[in-house]
Structures are given as structure tokens and as C-alpha cells.
LONU-412692 format. One record per residue (C-alpha): x, y, z; residue number from 1; residue in one letter. Coordinates in steps of 0.05 Angstrom, whole numbers, always signed. Layout:
N
> u,v,w,resi,resn
> X,Y,Z,NUM,a .
...
END
This chain:
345
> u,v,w,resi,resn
> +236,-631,-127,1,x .
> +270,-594,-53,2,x .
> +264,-517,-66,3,x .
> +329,-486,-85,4,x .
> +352,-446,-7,5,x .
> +380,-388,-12,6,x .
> +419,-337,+28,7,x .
> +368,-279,+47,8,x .
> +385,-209,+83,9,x .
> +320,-183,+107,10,x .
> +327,-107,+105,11,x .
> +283,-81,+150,12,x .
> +270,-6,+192,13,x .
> +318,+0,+248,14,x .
> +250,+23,+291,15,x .
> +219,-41,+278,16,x .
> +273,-82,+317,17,x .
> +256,-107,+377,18,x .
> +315,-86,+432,19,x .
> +306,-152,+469,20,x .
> +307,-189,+404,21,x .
> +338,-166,+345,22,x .
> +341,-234,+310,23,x .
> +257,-237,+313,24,x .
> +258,-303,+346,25,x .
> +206,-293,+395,26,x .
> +133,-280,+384,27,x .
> +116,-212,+403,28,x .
> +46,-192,+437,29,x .
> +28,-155,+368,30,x .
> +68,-196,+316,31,x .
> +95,-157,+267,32,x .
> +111,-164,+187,33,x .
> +180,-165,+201,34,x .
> +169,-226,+249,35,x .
> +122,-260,+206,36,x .
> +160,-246,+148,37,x .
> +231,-266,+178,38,x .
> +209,-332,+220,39,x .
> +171,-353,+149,40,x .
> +238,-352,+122,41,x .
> +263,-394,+175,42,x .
> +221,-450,+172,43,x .
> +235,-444,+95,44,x .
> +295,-469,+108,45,x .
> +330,-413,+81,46,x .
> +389,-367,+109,47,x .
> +367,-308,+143,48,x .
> +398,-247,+162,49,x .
> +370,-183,+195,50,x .
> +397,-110,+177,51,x .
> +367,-50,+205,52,x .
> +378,+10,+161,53,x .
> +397,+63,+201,54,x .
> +427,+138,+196,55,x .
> +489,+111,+165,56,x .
> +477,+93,+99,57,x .
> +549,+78,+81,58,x .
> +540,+26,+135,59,x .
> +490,-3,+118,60,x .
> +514,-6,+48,61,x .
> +582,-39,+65,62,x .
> +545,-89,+105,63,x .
> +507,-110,+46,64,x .
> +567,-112,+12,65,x .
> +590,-157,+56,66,x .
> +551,-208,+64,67,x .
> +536,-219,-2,68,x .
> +461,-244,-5,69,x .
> +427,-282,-50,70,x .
> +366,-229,-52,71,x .
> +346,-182,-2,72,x .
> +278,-175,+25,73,x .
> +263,-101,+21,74,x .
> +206,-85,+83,75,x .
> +239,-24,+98,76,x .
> +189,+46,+83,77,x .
> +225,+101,+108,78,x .
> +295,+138,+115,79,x .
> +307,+180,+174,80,x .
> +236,+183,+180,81,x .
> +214,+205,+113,82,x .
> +176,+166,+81,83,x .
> +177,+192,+10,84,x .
> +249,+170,+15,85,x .
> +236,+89,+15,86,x .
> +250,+97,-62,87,x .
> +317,+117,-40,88,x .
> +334,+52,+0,89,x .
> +314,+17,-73,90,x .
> +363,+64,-104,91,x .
> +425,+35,-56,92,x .
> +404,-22,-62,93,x .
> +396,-19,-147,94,x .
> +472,+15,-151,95,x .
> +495,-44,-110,96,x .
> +465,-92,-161,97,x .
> +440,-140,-101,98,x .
> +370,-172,-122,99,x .
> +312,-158,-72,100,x .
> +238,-155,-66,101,x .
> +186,-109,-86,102,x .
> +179,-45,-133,103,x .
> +242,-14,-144,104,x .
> +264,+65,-135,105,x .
> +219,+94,-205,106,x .
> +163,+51,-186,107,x .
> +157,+70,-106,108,x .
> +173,+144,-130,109,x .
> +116,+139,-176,110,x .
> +66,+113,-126,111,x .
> +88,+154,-70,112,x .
> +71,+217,-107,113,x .
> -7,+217,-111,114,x .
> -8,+278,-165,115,x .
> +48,+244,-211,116,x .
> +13,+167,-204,117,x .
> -58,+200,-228,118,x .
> -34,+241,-275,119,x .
> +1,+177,-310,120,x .
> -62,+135,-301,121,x .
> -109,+201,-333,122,x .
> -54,+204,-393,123,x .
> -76,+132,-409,124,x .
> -151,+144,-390,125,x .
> -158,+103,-329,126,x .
> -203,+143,-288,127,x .
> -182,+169,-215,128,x .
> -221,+223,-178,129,x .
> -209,+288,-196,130,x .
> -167,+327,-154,131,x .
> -130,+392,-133,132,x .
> -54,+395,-105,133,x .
> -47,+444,-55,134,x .
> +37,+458,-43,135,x .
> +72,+468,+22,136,x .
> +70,+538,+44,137,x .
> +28,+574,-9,138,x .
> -29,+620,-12,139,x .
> -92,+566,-20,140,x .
> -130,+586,-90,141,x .
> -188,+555,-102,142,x .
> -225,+549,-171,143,x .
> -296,+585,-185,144,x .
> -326,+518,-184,145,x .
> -317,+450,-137,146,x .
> -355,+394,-136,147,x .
> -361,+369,-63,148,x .
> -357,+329,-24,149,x .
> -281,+330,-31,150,x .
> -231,+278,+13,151,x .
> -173,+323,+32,152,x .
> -100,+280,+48,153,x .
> -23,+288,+49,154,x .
> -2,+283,-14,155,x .
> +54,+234,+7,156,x .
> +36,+193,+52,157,x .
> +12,+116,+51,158,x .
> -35,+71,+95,159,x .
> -91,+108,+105,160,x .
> -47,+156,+143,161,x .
> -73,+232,+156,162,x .
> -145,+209,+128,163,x .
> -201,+214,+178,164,x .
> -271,+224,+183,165,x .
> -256,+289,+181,166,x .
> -219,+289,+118,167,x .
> -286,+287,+71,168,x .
> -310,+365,+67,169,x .
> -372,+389,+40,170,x .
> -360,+463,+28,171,x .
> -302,+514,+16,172,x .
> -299,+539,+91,173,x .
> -281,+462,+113,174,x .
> -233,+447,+57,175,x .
> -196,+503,+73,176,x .
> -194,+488,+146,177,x .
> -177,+412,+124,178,x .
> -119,+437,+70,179,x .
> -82,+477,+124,180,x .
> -86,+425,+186,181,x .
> -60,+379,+134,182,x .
> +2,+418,+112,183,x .
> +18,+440,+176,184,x .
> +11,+378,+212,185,x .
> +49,+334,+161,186,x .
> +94,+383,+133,187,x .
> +78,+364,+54,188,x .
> +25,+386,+1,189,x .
> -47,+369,+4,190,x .
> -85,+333,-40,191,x .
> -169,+348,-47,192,x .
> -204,+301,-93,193,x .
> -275,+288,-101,194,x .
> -305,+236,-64,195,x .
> -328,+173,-100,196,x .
> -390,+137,-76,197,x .
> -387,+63,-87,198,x .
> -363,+6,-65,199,x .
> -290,-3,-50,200,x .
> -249,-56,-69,201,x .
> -171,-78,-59,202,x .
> -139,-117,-115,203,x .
> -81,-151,-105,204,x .
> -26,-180,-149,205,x .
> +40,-223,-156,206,x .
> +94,-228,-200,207,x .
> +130,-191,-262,208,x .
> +116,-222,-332,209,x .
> +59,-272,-311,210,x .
> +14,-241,-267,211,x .
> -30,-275,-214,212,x .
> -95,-232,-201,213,x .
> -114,-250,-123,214,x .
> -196,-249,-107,215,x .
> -219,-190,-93,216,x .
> -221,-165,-29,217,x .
> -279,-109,-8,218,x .
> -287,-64,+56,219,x .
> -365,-58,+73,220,x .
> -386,-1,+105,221,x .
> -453,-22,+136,222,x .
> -465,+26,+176,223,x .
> -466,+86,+131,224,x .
> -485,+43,+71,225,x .
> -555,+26,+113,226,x .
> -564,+97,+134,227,x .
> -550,+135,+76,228,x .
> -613,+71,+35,229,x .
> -664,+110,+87,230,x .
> -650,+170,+76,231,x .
> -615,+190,+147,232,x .
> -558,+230,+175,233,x .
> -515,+172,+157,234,x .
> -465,+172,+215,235,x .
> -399,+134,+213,236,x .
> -343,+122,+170,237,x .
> -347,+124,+88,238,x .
> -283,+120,+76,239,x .
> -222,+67,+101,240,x .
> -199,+116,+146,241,x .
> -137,+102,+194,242,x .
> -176,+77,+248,243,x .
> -220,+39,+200,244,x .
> -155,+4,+176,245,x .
> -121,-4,+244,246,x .
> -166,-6,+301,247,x .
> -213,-68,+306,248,x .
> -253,-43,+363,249,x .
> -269,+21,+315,250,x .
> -290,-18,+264,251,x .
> -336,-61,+302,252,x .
> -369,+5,+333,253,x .
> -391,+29,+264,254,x .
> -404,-41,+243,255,x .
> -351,-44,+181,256,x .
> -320,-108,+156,257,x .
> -265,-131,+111,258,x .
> -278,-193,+63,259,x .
> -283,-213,-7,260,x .
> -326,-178,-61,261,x .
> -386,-210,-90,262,x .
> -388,-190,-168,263,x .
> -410,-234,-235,264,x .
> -351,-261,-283,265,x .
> -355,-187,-325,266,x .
> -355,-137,-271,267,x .
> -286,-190,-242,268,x .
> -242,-198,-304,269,x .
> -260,-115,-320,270,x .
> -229,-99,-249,271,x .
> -166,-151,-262,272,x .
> -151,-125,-333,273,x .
> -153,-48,-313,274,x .
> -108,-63,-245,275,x .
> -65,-103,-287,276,x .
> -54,-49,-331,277,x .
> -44,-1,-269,278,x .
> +5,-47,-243,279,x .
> +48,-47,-309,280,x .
> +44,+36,-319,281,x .
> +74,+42,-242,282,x .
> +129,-9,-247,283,x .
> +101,-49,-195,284,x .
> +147,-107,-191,285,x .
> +138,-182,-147,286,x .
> +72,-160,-116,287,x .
> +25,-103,-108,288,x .
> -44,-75,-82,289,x .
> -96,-28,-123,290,x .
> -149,+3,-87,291,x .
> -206,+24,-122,292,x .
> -290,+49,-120,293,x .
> -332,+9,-171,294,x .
> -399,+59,-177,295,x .
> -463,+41,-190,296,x .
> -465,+43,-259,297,x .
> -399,+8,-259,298,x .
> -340,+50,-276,299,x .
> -276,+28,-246,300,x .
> -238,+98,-206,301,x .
> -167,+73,-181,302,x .
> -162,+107,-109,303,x .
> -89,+88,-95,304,x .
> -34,+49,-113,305,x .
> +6,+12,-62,306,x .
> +78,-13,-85,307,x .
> +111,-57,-28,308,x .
> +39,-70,+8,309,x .
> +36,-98,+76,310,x .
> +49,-166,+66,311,x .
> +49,-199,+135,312,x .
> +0,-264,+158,313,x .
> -81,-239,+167,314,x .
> -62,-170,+115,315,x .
> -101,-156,+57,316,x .
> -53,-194,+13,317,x .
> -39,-250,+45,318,x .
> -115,-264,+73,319,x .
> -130,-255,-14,320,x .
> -69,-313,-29,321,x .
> -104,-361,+21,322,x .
> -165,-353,-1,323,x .
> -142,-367,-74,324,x .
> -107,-428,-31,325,x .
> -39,-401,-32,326,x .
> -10,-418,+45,327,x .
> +37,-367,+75,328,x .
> +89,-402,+64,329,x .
> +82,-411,-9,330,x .
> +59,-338,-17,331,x .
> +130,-317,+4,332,x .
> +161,-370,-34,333,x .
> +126,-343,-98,334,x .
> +153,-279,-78,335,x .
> +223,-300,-69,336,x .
> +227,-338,-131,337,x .
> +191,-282,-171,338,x .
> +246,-235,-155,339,x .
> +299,-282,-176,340,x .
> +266,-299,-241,341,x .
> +265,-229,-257,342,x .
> +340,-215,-245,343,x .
> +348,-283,-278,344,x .
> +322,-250,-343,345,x .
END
């Protein structure tokens, strides 16, 4: 049976457009999602068109209006370079009833804010590290007693961004320090939680209703994990960092790999049935990402939540479809048709 084609406005950051190509029809040095995303859609056969949101959000709007799509696929994750306002573009995009992709505005809102998403996941007694919120411009109180060490981040942020080596502090003079560069260099509340050893994982899902549980992908840090067995200065990253996420040549000068987790049937289906639940307290809608520590005596601590993950060819998600022997293709086409079925219903 041909697959149903469909008319498809792919909604994308207006920094993200290529000046020399705006329709994303040549392959750039560093491809993109939006390329990979929007050429995908191509060779679906569907109709594709590009809008970049910009300042104007009554023009963007009215160009929506206009053309009337069939769904949109939502990659944008910022509004005039805030990113706690991608829940926003949702919002438009909800009070023009036009169908598209991803979480919508309660969902990304809920992610987005670290202190709101684990206290939700606490209230239903899935663990998360515990943590302290620091606000934006206040006097820093500490309590009598931390446990260190303690991973300090923006408390809005996604991708790894603001976290560094530096970020994990092992006494009150460093999270101090760590609290106010953070604040002051991102302009938002800090987060300090404690740091969970373990090994991390990243879970990823699709759809609404049914949900597909992808295999489990794991981020191996060799380096530190060999160093800390013997008893050393362990030296190196612990945590995925920014450059541990990003920058190749970083991660193969400390020796840490991405792949897929080696666990037995139990320790599996105990990870899928706790992110599944995750998924369904968020709103997480079409497809998501959990990233979690599984400790050695085998407690589950969600780390983050990521609504609206990166999904373009070689990312976390996509490398966990293919592996489950999903091709690119289809793994968009799932997405596509998830988001219609929901609207459908």
C-alpha cells in the first residue's frame, strides 16, 4: 500500500538557515538536522516547505495560516534567543490548531524547568538526584549539611549546555564559585545536585498511545572508569559534558565512547517501564529521550528529560532506531504518522 503524502511546513530557527540556501538543497560541510530532516522529507515524496521563525511572530503566524499544512515539523528551540521560550512556539502553533511534531507547550515547559520536572517525578517516587535551586540574583544560602560531590548547571538550559568538567564540586568554597559563574554567565538560576556514580544510559522512545522503547544507548567513560578501579587521581571527564557531547576529538583524548548498553532481560524491561512512565508524567508526545545513571546496586536516577531530542541521521535517537532496524527514512515516517494519529483521535 503507497504511503499517504502529505503537505509538510518544516518550522525551523531562522539562525539555522543557510543564506546561500534557504530551501536546504545542498549538503552542507557539517549537515545539519534541519537538512537531514528536510531532504528526508523530500525523498519521502512529500511536500515541503521551510519557515524560519523569526522576531515577528504575527508573521510567522499568518504564514502558517496561509499555507495551510498538513502537519508541521516543529525543530525550532528558541524565540529571540531564549530558549525557555520553545514552549511558546508550541503555544502558536496549539491556538492555531495546525498538527505538528513533538511535545507540545505543557510538556516542553515541564522539561525545560529542571526543578518543576524532578519535583513531578519525586511526587510519584521516581528517583532523581537530590538537588538545590539557586535563583537569579539572590544571596546564596547553603544548608548545614551537603553531600558532595555536587554537579552545578543552569537550571534552564538543554544539551549538555553550561556543564563542564568544572561543573562537579567537591566542597562549599567551589560550589559557590560554580553557582555564581553560572548565574552570571547564563543569566538564570542554578541548579546543584548530587552527583550519581554509575553508569549512564539514554533511553529513547516513539509515539503517543503505543510506545516503542528504542535499545539502549550508554556513554562509557573509560578513562575515568579505569582510573578511579586503581585507585588513582582519575583524570578526565565523568560526566557527558558539552565537549563530551559535541567534540569528537575531545572525546577520543579521554578515551570515551557512545554505544549500546550491555544489561540482562530484568535490569532492560526495569529501565523501559520507569522511562515509559517518565515519558507519560512529562507529556512527552511523538518521540523523546531519558537520560539516566543505573548504580551499582541497580536503582534507576532519571538525570534529564529531553522533549523534542535531536533527531537528525548519526544522533542518539536515530543511531538507537537503526539499530532496532528502523532506517531513517522510516524513523521519520513513524514520526509523521504518529502525529497525525494523535490529532486523528
Amino acid at each position: 500500500m503507497p504511503q499517504k503524502k502529505y503537505k509538510i511546513t518544516a518550522l525551523v530557527d531562522s539562525a539555522t538557515v543557510p543564506q546561500d540556501d534557504p530551501q536546504f538543497l545542498i549538503l552542507p560541510k557539517t549537515p545539519t538536522t534541519e537538512y537531514y530532516v528536510i531532504q528526508t522529507i523530500r525523498q519521502l515524496g512529500h511536500e515541503i516547505t521551510i519557515t524560519a521563525v523569526e522576531d515577528d511572530i504575527i508573521s510567522v503566524a499568518n504564514q502558517l495560516k496561509q499555507q495551510k499544512p498538513s502537519l508541521v515539523f516543529n525543530m525550532t528551540e528558541e524565540f529571540g534567543g531564549d530558549r525557555q521560550k520553545d514552549k511558546n512556539i508550541a503555544a502558536m502553533l496549539e491556538l492555531l490548531s495546525i498538527p505538528f511534531t513533538g511535545t507540545g507547550s505543557v510538556g516542553l515547559m515541564l522539561c525545560r524547568d529542571k526543578i518543576l520536572c524532578k519535583q513531578i517525578l519525586t511526587y510519584h517516587q521516581i528517583k532523581v538526584p537530590d538537588f538545590l535551586f539557586f535563583p537569579l540574583g539572590e544571596k546564596i544560602k547553603l544548608p548545614k549539611s551537603i553531600k558532595f560531590p555536587m554537579v552545578v548547571k543552569p537550571a534552564f538550559e538543554d544539551g549538555s549546555e553550561g556543564i563542564s568538567n568544572a561543573s562537579v564540586v567537591n566542597d562549599v568554597g567551589a560550589l559557590k564559585q560554580r553557582i555564581q559563574f553560572v548565574t552570571k554567565k547564563w543569566k538564570q538560576g542554578a541548579i546543584a545536585e548530587e552527583y550519581i556514580e554509575g553508569r549512564e544510559f539514554y533511553v529513547g522512545i516513539i509515539g503517543n498511545k503505543k510506545l516503542v522503547t528504542l535499545p539502549i544507548r550508554e556513554c562509557i567513560f573509560n578513562n575515568w572508569i579505569r582510573q578511579a578501579h586503581h585507585k588513582k587521581n582519575a583524570k578526565g571527564p565523568r560526566l557527558a559534558t558539552y565537549r563530551v557531547k559535541w567534540d569528537e576529538k575531545y572525546r577520543r583524548k579521554w578515551n570515551v565512547k557512545f554505544g549500546f548498553a550491555k544489561l540482562d532481560k530484568t535490569e532492560t524491561e526495569k529501565i523501559y517501564q520507569t522511562c515509559k512512565q517518565v515519558y507519560g508524567l512529562l507529556q512527552l508526545r511523538d518521540y523523546g529521550r531519558i537520560d539516566l545513571r543505573l548504580t551499582s546496586d541497580n536503582k534507576i536516577v532519571i538525570l534529564e528529560v529531553n522533549a523534542n531530542p535531536d533527531v537528525a541521521k548519526g544522533e542518539e535517537l536515530a543511531e538507537a532506531a537503526k539499530k532496532a532496524g528502523i532506517t531513517y527514512k522510516k524513523f521519520l515516517s513513524q514520526i509523521i504518522e504518529s502525529t497525525l494519529g494523535r490529532y486523528k483521535h
